[in-house]
C-alpha positions as CSV (number, residue, x, y, z in Angstrom):
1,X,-84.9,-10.8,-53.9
2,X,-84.1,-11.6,-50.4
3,X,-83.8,-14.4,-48.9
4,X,-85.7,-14.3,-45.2
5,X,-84.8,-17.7,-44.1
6,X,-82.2,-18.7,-41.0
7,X,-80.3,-21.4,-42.6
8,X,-79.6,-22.4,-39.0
9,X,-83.4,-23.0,-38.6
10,X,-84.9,-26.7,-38.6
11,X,-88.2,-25.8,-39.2
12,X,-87.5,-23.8,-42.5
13,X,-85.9,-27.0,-44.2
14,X,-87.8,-28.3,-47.6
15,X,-87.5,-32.3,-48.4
16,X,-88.6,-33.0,-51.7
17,X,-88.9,-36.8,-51.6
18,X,-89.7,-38.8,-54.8
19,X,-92.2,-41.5,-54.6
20,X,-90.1,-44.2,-54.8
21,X,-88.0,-42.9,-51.4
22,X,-91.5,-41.7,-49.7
23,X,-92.8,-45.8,-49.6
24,X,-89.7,-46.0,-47.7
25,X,-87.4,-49.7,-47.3
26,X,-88.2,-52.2,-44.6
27,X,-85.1,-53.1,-42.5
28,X,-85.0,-55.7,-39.3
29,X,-80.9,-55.7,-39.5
30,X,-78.5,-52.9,-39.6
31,X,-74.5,-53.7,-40.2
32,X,-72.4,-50.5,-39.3
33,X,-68.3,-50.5,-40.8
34,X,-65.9,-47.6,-41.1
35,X,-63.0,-46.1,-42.1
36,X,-61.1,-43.7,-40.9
37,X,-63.5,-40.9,-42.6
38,X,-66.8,-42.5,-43.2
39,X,-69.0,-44.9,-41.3
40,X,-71.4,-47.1,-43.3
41,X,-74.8,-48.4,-42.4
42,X,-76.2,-51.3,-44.1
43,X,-79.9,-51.8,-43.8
44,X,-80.5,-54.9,-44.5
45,X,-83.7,-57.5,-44.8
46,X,-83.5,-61.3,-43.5
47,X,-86.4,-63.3,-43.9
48,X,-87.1,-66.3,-41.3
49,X,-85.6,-69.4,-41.8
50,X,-83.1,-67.9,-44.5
51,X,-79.5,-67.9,-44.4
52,X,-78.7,-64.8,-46.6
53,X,-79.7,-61.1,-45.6
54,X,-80.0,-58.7,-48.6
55,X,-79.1,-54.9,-47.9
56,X,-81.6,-52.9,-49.4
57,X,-80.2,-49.8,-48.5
58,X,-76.4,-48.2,-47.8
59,X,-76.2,-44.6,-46.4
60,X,-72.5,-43.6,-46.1
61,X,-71.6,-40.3,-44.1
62,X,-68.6,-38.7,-42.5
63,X,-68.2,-39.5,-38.4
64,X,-69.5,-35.8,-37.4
65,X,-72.8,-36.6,-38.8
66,X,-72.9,-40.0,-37.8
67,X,-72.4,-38.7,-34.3
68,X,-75.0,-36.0,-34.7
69,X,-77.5,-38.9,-36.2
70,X,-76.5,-40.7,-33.0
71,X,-78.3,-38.0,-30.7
72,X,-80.5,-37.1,-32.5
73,X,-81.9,-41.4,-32.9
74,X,-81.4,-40.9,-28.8
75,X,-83.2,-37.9,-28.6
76,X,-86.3,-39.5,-30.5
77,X,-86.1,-42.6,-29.0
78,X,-86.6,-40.8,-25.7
79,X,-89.4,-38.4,-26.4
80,X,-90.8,-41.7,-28.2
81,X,-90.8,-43.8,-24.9
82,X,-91.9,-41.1,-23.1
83,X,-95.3,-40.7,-24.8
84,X,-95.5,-44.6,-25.7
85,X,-93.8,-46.2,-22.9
86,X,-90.9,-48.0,-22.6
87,X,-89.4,-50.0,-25.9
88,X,-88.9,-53.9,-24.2
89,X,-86.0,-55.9,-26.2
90,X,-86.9,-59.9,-25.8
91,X,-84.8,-61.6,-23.6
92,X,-83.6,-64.1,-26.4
93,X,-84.1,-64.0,-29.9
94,X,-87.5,-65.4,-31.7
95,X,-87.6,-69.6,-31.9
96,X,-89.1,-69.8,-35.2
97,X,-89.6,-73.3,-34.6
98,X,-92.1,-72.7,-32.3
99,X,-93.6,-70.0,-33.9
100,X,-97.1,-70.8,-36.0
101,X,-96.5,-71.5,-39.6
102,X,-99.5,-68.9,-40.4
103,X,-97.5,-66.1,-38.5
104,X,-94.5,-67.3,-40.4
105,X,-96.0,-67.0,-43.9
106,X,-95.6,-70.9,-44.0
107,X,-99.2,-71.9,-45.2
């Protein structure tokens, strides 16, 4: 049987993604490390008012395809802003003093 596919090509890639993966994992912090071969991303969550972040995912990969996930996060991000508009960081980071407690989750 041949096979008809261009390995090269993007669009002929398959994903089979379990059910568990597909909900995906909620991340507001990201700690990057390396080593000389591998650079490892941390995605982490850290809920208001807590000391204590807990990763709830690591993704380990070798520096080629961390640069190659570099442009192509740049890439996105661009084509993202360019049909949404620009992304605005805050000036300074949240005062969750002066945040409602409802907003918060503090009933």
């Amino acid at each position: 049987m041949a096979n008809n596919r261009n390995p090269q090509a993007p669009n002929d890639l398959k994903l089979d993604v379990s059910s568990d993966v597909a909900n995906g994992t909620y991340s507001n912090l990201a700690i990057i490390s390396h080593s000389p071969s591998e650079i490892i991303l941390d995605f982490a969550q850290m809920l208001p008012g807590t000391p204590n972040a807990t990763v709830r995912s690591r993704v380990i990969m070798n520096p080629i395809h961390a640069k190659r996930l570099l442009a192509a996060l740049n890439d996105n991000l661009q084509k993202f802003e360019h049909n949404f508009g620009p992304i605005v960081e805050p000036k300074a980071p949240v005062n969750t003093d002066t945040v409602p407690y409802d907003i918060l989750g503090k009933a």
